[in-house]
C-alpha positions in Angstrom: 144.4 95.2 79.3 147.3 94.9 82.0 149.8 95.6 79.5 147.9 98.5 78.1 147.3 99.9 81.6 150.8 100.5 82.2 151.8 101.8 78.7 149.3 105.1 79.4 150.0 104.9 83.0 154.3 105.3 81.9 153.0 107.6 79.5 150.8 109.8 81.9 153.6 109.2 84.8 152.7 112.1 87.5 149.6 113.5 85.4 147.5 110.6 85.8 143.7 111.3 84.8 140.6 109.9 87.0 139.8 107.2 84.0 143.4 106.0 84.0 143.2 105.6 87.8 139.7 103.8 87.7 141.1 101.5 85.3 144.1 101.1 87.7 141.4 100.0 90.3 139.2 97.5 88.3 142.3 95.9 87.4 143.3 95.7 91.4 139.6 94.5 92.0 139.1 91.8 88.7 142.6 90.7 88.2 144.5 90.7 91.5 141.9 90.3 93.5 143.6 93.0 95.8 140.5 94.7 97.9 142.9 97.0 99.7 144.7 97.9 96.0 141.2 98.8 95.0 140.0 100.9 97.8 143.6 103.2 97.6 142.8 103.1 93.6 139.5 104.4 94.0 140.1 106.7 96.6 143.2 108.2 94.1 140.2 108.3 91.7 137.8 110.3 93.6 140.8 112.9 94.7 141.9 113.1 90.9 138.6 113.7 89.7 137.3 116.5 93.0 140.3 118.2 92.0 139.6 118.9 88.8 135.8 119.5 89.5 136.8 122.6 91.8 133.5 123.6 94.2 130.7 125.2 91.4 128.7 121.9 91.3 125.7 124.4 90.8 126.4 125.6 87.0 126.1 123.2 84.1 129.3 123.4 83.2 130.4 122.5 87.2 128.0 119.3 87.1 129.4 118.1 83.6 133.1 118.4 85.6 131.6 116.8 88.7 130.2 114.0 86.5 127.7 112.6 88.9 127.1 109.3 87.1 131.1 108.4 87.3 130.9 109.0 90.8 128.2 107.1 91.3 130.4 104.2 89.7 133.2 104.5 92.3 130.4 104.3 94.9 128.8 101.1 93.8 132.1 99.7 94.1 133.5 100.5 97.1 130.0 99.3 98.1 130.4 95.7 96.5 133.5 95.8 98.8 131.7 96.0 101.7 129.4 92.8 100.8 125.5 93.1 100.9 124.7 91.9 104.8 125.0 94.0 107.5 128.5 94.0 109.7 128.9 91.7 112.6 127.5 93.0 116.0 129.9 95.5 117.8 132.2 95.3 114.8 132.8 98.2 112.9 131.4 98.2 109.0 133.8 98.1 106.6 136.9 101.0 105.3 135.3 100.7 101.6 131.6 102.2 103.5 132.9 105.2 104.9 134.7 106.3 101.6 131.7 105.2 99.8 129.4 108.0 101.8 132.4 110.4 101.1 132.3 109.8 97.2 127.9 110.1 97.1 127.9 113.4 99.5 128.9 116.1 96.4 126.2 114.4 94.6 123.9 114.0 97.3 124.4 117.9 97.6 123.1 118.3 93.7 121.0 115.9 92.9 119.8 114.6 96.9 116.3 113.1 95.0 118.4 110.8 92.8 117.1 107.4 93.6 119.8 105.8 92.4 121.9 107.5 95.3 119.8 106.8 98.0 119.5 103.1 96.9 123.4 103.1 97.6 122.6 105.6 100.9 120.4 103.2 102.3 122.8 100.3 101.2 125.7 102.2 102.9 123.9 102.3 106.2 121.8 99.0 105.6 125.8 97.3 106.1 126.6 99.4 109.0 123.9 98.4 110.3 122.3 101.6 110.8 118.6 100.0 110.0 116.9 103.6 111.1 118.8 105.5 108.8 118.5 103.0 106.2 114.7 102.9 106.5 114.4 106.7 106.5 116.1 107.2 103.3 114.5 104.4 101.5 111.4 106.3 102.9 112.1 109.3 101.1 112.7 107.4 98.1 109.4 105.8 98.1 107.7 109.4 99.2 109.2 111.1 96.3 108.2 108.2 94.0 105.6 105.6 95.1 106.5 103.3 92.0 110.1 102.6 93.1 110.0 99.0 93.2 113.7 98.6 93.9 113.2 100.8 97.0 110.2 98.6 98.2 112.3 95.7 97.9 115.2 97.2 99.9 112.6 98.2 102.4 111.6 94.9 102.9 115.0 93.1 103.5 115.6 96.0 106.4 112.2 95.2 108.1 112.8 91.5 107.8 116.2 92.2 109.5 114.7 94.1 112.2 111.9 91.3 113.1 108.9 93.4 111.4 107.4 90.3 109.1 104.1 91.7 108.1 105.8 94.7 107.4 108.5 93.3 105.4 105.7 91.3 103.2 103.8 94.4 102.6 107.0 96.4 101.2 107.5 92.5 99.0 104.3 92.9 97.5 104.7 96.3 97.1 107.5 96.3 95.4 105.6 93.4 93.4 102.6 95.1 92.4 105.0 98.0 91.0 106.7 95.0 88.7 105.8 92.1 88.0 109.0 91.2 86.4 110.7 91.5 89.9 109.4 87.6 90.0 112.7 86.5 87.5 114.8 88.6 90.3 116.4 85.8 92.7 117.0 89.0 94.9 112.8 88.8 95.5 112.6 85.3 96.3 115.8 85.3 98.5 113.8 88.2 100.9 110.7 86.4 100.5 112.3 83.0 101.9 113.9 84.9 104.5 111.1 86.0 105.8 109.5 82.5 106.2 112.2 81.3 107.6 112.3 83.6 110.7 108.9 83.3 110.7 109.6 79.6 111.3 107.5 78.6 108.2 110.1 76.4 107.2 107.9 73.8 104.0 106.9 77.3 103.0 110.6 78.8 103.2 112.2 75.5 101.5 109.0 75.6 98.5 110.3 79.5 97.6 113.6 78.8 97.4 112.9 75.8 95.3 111.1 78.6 92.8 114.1 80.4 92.7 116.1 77.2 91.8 114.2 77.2 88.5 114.7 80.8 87.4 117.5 80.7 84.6 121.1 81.0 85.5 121.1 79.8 88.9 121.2 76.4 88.7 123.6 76.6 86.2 125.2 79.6 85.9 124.8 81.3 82.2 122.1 79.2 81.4 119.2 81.2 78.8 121.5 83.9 78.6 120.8 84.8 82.2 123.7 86.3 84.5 122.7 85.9 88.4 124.5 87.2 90.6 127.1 84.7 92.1 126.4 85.7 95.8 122.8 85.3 95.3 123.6 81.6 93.8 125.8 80.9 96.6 122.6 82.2 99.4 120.3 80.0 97.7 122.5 77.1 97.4 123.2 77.4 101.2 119.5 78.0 102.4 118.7 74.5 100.3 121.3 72.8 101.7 
């Protein structure tokens, strides 16, 4: 793929295209590894692509340029970037969060009840630990459709962060009641332990976590044909330990 990369990219020298320099940036982020590589990729994807977009995001044939969904995609990861816990105290968040906000505000601006953007909104600000902000989008998410279940879920790592416990279970069971298949999600039972812990309900924390153990591919990664998340291994490997 490497090889292939540079081929087009000699080929294209000086004319590069938005795809050529999104593949420029996976390659930075799976193969080298290179997390400041990838941030200066994606943002030389974003300008590539807003220049060729112009400023009609209005007319059908401006959001087909403006390409919301491929937007989307740089967002998501500048956002993996940035990890999924919020920044240190007094620290500033992350380079890759700011950029991110820069990449969602055109499509906030057409499509602002996409709840696929304020899931990465509220993720954006979740990590800077901007908890308020966070709250209120995922807020509006839920307003706009009561069923959101990933948006319940969100909720209830953000009140758990901000010592609101009850709270925090409601938005679980919420987000439960909406699907039942969030059960198979280690993301659920990671919150859910979280929660007990804090709450110093520690057989209780220790019994979840154990749950979560079972659910196929985290014990051993693949396994059933399941991918889980390696950081969500790792957290429940270290919460057992």
């Amino acid at each position: 793929a490497a090889g292939q990369f540079e081929f087009l990219n000699e080929i294209h020298s000086g004319n590069a295209s938005s795809d050529l320099c999104y593949i420029g940036a996976l390659l930075a982020s799976r193969k080298d590894k290179d997390t400041d590589k990838t941030i200066q990729k994606l943002e030389e994807t974003v300008t590539v692509h807003m220049e060729g977009c112009g400023k009609d995001y209005y007319s059908v044939q401006g959001m087909i340029k403006l390409n919301p969904d491929f937007l989307l995609t740089i967002a998501r990861e500048l956002l993996d970037l940035a990890g999924t816990d919020p920044c240190p105290r007094g620290e500033p968040p992350p380079s890759s969060i700011s950029k991110a906000m820069r990449v969602l505000g055109p499509v906030m601006d057409v499509a602002p009840g996409l709840v696929e953007v304020q899931l990465l909104l509220a993720k954006a600000r979740f990590v800077s630990r901007d908890f308020d902000g966070a709250q209120q989008v995922l807020a509006e998410a839920i307003q706009g459709d009561p069923t959101q279940y990933q948006a319940h879920l969100f909720m209830a790592k953000i009140l758990c962060e901000v010592d609101k416990y009850t709270a925090a279970n409601a938005s679980l069971e919420q987000a439960l009641s909406h699907n039942f298949e969030i059960r198979e999600s280690p993301a659920y039972y990671l919150i859910k332990a979280n929660i007990l812990e804090r709450m110093s309900q520690w057989d209780e924390a220790v019994k979840v976590l154990e749950s979560a153990m079972n659910l196929p591919g985290v014990k051993t990664a693949g396994s059933m044909g399941k991918t889980v998340l390696l950081a969500d291994r790792a957290q429940i490997f270290l919460h057992l330990a």
